[in-house]
N, CA, C and O atoms as a MOPAC input file, in Angstrom:
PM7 MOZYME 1SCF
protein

 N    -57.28200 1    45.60000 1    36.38300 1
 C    -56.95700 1    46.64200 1    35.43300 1
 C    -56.34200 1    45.98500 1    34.20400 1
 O    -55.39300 1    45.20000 1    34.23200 1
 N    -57.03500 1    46.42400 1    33.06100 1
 C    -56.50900 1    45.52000 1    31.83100 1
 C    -55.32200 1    46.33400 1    31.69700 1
 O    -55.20200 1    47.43800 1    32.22900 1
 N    -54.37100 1    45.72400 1    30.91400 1
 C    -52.73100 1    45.92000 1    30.07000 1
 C    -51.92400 1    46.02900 1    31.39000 1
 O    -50.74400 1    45.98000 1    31.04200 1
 N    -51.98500 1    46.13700 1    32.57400 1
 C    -50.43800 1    46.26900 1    33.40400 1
 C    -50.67900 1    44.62900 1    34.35000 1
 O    -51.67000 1    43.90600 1    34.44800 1
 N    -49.69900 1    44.54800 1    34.75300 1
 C    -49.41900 1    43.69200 1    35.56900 1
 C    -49.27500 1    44.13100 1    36.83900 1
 O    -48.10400 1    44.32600 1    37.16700 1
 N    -50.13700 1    44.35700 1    37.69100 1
 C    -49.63600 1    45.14300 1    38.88400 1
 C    -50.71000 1    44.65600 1    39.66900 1
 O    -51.76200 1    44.39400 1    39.08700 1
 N    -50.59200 1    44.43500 1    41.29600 1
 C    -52.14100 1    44.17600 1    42.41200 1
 C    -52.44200 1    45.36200 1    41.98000 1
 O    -51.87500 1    46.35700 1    41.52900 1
 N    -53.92200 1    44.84300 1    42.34300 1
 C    -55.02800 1    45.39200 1    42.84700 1
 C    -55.24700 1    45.54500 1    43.83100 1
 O    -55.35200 1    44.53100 1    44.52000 1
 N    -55.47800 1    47.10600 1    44.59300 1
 C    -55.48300 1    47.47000 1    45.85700 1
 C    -56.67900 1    46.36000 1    46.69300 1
 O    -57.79600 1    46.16900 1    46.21300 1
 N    -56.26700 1    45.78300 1    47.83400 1
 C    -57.38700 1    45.52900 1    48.95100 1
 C    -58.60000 1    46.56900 1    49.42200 1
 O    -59.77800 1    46.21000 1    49.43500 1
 N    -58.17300 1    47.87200 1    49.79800 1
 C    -58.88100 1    48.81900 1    50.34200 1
 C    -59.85100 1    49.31300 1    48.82200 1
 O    -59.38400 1    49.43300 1    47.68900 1
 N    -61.01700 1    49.49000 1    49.16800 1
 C    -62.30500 1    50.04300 1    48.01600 1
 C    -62.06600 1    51.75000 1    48.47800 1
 O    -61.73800 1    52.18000 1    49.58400 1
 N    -62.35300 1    52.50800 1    47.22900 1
 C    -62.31200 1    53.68200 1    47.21000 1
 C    -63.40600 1    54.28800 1    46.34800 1
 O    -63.91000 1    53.60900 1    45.45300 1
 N    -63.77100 1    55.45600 1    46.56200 1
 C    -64.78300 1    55.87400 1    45.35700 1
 C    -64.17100 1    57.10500 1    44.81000 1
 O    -64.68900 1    58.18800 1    44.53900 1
 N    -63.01000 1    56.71300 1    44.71300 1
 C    -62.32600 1    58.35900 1    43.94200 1
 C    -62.55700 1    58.33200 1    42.41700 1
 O    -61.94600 1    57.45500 1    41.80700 1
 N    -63.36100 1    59.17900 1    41.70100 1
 C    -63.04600 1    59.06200 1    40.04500 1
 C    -62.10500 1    58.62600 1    39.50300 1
 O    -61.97800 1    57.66200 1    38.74800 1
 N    -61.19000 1    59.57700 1    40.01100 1
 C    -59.70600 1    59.05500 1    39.23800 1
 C    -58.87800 1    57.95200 1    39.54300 1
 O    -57.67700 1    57.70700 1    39.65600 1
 N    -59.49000 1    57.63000 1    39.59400 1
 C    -59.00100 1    55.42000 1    40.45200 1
 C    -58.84200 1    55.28900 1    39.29500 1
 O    -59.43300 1    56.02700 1    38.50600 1
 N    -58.08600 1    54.41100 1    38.92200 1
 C    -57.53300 1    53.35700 1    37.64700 1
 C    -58.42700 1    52.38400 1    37.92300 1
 O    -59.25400 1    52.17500 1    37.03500 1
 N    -58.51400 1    51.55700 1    39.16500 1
 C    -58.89000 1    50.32100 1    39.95200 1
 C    -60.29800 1    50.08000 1    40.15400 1
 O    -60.87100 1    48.99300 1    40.08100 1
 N    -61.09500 1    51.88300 1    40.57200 1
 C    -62.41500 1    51.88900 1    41.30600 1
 C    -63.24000 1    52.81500 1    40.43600 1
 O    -64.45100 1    52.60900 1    40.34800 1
 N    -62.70000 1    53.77300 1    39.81900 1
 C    -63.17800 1    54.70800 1    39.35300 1
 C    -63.40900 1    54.61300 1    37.73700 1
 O    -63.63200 1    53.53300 1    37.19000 1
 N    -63.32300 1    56.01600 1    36.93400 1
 C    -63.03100 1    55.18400 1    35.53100 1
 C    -62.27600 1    55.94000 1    34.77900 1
 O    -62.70700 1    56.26200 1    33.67200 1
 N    -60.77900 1    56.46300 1    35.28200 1
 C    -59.79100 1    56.61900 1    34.38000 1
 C    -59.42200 1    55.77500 1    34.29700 1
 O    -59.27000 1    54.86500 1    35.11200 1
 N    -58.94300 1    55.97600 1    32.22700 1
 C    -58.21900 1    55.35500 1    31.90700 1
 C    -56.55000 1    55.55700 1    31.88600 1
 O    -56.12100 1    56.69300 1    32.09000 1
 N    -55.67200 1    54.53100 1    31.65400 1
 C    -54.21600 1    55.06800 1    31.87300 1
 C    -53.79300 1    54.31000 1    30.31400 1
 O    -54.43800 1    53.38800 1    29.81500 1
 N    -52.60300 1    54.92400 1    29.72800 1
 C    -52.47300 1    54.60700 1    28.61300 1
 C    -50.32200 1    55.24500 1    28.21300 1
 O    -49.80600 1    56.24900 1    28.70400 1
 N    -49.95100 1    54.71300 1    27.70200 1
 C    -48.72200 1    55.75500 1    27.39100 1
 C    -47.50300 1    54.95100 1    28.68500 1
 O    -47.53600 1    53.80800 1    29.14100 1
 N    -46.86000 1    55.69400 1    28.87400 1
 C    -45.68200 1    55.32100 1    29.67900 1
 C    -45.91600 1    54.77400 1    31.04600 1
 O    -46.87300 1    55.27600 1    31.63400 1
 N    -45.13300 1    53.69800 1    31.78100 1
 C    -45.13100 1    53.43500 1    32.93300 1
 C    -43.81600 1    53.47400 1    33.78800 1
 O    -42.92500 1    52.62900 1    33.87600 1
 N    -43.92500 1    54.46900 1    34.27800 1
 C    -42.33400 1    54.78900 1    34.69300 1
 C    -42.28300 1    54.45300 1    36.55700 1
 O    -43.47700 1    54.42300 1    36.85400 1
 N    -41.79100 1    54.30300 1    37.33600 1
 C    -40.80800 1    53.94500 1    38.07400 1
 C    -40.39200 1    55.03000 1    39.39700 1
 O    -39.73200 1    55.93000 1    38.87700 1
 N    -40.48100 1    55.20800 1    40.42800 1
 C    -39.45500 1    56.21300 1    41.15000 1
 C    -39.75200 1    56.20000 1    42.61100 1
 O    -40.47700 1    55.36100 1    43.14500 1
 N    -39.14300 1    57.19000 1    43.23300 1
 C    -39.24600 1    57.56500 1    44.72200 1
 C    -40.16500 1    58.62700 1    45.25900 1
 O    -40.16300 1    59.74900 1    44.75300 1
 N    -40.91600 1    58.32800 1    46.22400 1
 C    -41.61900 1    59.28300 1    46.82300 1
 C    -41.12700 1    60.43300 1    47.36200 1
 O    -40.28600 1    60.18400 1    48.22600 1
 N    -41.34100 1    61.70600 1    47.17400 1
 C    -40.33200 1    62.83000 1    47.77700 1
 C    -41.28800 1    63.63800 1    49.13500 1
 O    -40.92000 1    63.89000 1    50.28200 1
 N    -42.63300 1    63.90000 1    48.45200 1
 C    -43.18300 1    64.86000 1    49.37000 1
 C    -44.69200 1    64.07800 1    48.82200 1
 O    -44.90500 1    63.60300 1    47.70700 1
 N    -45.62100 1    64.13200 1    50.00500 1
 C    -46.82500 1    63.71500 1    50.10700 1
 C    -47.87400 1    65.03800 1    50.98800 1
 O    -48.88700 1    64.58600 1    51.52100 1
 N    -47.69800 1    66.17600 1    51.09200 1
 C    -48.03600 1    67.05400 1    51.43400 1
 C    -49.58200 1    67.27400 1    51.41700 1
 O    -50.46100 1    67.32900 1    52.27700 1
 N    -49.50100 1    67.41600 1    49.53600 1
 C    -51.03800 1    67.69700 1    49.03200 1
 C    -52.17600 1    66.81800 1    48.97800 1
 O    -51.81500 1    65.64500 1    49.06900 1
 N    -53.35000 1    66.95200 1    48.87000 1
 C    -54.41800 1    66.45400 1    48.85100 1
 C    -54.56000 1    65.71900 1    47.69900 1
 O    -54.64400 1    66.21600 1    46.57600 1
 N    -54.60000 1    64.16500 1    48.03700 1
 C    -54.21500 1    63.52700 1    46.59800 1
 C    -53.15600 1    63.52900 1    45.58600 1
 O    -53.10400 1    63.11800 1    44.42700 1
 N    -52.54000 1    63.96300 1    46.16600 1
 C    -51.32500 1    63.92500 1    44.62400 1
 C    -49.63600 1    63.85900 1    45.62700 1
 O    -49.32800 1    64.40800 1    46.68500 1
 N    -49.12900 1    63.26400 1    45.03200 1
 C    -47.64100 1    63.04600 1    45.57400 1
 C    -46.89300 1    63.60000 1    44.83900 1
 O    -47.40100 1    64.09100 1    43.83100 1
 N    -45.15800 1    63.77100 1    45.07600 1
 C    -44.29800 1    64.38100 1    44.33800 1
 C    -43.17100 1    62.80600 1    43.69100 1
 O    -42.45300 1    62.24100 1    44.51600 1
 N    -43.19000 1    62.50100 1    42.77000 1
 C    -42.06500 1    61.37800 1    42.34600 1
 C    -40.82400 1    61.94300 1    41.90900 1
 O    -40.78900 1    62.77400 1    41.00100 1
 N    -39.72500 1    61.50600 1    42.55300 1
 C    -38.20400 1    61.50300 1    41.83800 1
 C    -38.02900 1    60.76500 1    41.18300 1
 O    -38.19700 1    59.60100 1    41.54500 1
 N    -37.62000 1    61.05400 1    39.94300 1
 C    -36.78300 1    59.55300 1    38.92500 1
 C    -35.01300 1    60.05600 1    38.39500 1
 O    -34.64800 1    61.06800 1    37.79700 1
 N    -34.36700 1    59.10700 1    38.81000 1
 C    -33.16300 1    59.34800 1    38.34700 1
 C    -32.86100 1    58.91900 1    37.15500 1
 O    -33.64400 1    58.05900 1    36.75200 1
 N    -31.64300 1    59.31900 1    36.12000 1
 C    -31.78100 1    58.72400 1    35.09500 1
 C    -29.97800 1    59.04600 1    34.21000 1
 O    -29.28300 1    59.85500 1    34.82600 1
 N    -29.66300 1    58.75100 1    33.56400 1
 C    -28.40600 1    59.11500 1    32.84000 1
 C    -28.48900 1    59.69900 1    31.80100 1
 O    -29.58800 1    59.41800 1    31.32400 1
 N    -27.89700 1    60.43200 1    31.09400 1
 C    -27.76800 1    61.76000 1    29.91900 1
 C    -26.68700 1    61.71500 1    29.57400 1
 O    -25.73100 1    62.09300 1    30.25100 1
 N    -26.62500 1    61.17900 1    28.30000 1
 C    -25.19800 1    61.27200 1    27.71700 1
 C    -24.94300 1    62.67900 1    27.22900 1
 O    -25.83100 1    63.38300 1    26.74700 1
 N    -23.81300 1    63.01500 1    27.36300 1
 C    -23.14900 1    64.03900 1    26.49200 1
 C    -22.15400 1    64.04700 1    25.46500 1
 O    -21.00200 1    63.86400 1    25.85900 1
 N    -22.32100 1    64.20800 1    24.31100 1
 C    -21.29800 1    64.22600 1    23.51400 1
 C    -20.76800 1    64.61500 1    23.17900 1
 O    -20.52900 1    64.17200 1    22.05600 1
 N    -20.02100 1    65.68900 1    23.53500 1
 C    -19.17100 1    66.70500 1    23.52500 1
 C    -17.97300 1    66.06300 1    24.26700 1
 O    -16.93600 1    65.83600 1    23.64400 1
 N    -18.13900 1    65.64100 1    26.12400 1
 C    -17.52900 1    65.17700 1    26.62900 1
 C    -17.33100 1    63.39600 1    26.82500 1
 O    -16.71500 1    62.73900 1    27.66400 1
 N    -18.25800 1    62.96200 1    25.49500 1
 C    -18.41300 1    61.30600 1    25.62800 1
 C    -18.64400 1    60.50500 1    27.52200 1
 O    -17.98500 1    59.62000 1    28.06600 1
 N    -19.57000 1    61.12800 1    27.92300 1
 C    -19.78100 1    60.90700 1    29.14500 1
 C    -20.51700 1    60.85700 1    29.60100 1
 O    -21.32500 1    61.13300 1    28.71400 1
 N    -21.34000 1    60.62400 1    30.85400 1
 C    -23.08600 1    60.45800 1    31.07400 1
 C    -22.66900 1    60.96800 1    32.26400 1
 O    -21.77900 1    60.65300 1    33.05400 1
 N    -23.62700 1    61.95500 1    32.22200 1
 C    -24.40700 1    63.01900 1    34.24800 1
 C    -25.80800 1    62.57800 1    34.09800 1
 O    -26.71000 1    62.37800 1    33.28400 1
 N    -25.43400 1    62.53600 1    35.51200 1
 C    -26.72400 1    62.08500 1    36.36700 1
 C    -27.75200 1    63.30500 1    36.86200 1
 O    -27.61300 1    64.30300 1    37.57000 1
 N    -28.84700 1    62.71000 1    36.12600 1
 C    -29.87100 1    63.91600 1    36.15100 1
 C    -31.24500 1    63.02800 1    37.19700 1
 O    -31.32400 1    61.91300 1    37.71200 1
 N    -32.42100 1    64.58200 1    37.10000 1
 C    -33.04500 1    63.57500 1    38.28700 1
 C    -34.10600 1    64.74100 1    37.87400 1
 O    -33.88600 1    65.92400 1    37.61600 1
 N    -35.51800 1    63.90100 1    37.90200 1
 C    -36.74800 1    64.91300 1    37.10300 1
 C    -37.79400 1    64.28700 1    38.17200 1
 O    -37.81800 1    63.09600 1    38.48100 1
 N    -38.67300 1    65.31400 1    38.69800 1
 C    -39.95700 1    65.44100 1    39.80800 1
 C    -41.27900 1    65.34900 1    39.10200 1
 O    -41.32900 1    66.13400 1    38.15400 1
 N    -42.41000 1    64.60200 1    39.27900 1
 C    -43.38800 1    64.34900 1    38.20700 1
 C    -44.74700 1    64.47400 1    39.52200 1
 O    -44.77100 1    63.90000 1    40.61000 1
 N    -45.56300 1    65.23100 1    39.05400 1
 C    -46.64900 1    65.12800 1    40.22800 1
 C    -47.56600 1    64.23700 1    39.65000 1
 O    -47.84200 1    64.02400 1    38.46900 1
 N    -48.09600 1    63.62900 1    40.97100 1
 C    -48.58300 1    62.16800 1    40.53600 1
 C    -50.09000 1    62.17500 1    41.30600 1
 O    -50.17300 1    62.72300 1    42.40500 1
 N    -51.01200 1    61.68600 1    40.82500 1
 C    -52.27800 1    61.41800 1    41.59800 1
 C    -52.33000 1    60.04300 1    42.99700 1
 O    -52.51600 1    58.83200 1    42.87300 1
 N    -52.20600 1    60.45400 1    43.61700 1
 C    -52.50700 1    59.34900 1    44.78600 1
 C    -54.65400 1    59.04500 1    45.12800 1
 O    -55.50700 1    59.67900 1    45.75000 1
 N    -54.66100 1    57.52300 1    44.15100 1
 C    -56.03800 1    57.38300 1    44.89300 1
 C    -55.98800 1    57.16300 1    46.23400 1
 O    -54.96800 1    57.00200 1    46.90400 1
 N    -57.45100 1    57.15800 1    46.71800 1
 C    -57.48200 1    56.64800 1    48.04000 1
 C    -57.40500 1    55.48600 1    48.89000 1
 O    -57.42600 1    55.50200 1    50.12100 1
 N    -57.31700 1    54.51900 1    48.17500 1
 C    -57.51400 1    52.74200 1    48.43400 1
 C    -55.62200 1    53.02700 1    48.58300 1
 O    -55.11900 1    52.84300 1    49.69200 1
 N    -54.86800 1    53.39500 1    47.59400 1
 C    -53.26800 1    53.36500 1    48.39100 1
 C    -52.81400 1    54.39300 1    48.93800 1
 O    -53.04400 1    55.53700 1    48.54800 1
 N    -51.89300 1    53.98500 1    50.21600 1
 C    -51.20000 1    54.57700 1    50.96700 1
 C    -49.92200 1    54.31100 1    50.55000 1
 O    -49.47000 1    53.18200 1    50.35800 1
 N    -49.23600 1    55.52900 1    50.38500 1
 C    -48.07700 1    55.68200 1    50.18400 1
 C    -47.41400 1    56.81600 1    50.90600 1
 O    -47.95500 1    57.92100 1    50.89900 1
 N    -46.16100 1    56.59500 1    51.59300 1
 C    -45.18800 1    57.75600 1    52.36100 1
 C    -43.72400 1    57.80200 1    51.85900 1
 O    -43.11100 1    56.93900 1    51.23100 1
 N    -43.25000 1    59.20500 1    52.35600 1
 C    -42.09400 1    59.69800 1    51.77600 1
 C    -41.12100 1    58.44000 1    51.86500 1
 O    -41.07300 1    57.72800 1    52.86800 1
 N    -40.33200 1    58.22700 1    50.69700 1
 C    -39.19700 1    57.15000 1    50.73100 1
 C    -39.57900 1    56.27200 1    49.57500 1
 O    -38.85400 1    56.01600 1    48.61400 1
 N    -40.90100 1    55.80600 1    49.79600 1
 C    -41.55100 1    54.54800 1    49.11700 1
 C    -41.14700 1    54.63600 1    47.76300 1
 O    -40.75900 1    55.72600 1    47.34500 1
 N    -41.18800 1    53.43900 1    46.85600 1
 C    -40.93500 1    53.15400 1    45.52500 1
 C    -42.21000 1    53.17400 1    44.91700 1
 O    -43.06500 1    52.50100 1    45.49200 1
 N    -42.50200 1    53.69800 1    44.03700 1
 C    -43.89900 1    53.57300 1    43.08600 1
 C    -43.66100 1    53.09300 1    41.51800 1
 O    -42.72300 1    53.10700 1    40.72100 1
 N    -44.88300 1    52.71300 1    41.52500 1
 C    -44.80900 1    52.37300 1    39.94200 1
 C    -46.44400 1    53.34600 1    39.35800 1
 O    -47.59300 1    53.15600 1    39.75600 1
 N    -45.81700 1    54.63100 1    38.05100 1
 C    -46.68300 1    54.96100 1    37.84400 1
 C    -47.28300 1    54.93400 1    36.45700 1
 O    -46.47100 1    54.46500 1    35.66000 1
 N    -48.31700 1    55.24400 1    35.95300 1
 C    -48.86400 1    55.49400 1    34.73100 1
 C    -49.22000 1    56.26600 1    34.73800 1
 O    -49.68300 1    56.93600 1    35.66100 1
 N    -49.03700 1    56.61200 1    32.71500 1
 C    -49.71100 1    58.20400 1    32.06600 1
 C    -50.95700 1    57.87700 1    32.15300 1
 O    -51.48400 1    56.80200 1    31.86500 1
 N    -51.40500 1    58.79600 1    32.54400 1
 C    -52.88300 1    59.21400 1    31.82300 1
 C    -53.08300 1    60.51300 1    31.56700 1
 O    -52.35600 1    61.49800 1    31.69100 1
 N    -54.62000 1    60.30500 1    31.04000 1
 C    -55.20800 1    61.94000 1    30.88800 1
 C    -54.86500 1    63.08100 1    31.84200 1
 O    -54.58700 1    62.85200 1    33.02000 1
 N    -54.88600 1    64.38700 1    31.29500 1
 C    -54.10200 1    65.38800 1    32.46700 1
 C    -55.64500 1    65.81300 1    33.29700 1
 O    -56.73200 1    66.24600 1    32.91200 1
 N    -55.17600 1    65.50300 1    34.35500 1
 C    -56.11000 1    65.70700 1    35.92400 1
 C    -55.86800 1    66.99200 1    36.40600 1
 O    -56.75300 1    67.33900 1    37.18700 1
 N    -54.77200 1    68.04400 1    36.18700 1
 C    -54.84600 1    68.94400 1    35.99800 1
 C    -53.94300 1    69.58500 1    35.25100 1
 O    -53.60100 1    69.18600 1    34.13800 1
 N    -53.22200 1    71.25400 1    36.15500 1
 C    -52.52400 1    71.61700 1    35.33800 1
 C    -50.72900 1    71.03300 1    35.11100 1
 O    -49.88500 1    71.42900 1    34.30800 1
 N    -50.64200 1    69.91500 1    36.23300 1
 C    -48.90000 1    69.68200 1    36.32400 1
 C    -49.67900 1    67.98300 1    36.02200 1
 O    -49.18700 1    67.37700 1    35.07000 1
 N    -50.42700 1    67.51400 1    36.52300 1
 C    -50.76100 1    66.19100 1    37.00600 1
 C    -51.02500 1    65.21400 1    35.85300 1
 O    -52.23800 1    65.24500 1    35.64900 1
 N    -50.52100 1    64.49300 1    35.13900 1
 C    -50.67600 1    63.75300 1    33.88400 1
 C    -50.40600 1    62.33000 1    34.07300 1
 O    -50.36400 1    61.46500 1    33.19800 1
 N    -50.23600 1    62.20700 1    35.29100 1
 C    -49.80100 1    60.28400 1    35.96100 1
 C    -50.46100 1    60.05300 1    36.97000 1
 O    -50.70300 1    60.96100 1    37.76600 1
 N    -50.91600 1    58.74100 1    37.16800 1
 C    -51.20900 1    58.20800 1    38.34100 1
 C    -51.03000 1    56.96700 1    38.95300 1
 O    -51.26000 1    55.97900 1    38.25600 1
 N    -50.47400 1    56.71700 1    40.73500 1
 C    -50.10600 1    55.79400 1    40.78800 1
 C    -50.60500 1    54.17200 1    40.69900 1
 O    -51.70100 1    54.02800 1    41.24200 1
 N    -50.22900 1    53.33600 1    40.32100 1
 C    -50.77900 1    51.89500 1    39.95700 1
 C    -49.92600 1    51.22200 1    40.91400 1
 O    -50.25900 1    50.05400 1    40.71200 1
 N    -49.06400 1    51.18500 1    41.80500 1
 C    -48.80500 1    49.91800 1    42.49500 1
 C    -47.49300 1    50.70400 1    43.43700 1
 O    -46.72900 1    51.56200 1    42.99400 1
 N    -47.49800 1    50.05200 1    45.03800 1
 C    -46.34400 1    50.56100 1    45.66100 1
 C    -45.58400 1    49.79200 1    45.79100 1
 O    -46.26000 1    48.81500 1    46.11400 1
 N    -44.12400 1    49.35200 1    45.76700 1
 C    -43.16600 1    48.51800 1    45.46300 1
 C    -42.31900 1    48.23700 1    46.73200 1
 O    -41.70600 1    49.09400 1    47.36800 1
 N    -42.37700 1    46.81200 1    47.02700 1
 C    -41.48400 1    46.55900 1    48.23900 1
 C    -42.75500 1    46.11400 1    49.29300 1
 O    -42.46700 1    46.10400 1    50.49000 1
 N    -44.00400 1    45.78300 1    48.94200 1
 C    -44.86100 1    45.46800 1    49.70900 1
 C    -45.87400 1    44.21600 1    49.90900 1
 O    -46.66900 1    44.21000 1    50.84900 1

């Protein structure tokens, strides 16, 4: 996959929306997080934590935002796991990322 630095899955898949196998492209942000729920068909739920300053009270709260993510089929990923994901084109109506690499493996 040109521009990231990340493996390339072992397992072959024929899902369209593969970054790896298929032919979306990914472009825009590569963000980072935890697996929450793997429920749906292809798509996972990501947590990312993050800090928010306030200036009113010169202080930072800890906030925490859920991003639904495309899971191809060549990776396996389960609740807990660390991901690394990319923007892409919107796959549907919540779904605008997909994952590129599982972390810790």
């Amino acid at each position: 996959m040109v521009g990231l630095n990340v493996q390339e899955p072992e397992k072959e898949c024929n899902d369209p929306n593969c970054p790896f196998h298929g032919d979306l492209p990914v472009r825009g942000q590569v963000l980072e997080g935890t697996v929450t729920t793997n429920k749906a068909e292809r798509t996972v739920t990501v947590e990312r934590s993050y800090y928010k300053f306030i200036r009113k009270y010169e202080r930072y709260e800890k906030r925490k935002s859920r991003i639904n993510v495309h899971k191809p089929d060549c990776i396996d990923v389960n609740v807990g796991d660390e991901v690394k994901i990319a923007e892409c084109r919107p796959l549907s109506k919540t779904k605008h990322f997909v994952i590129v690499e599982v972390k810790g493996e």
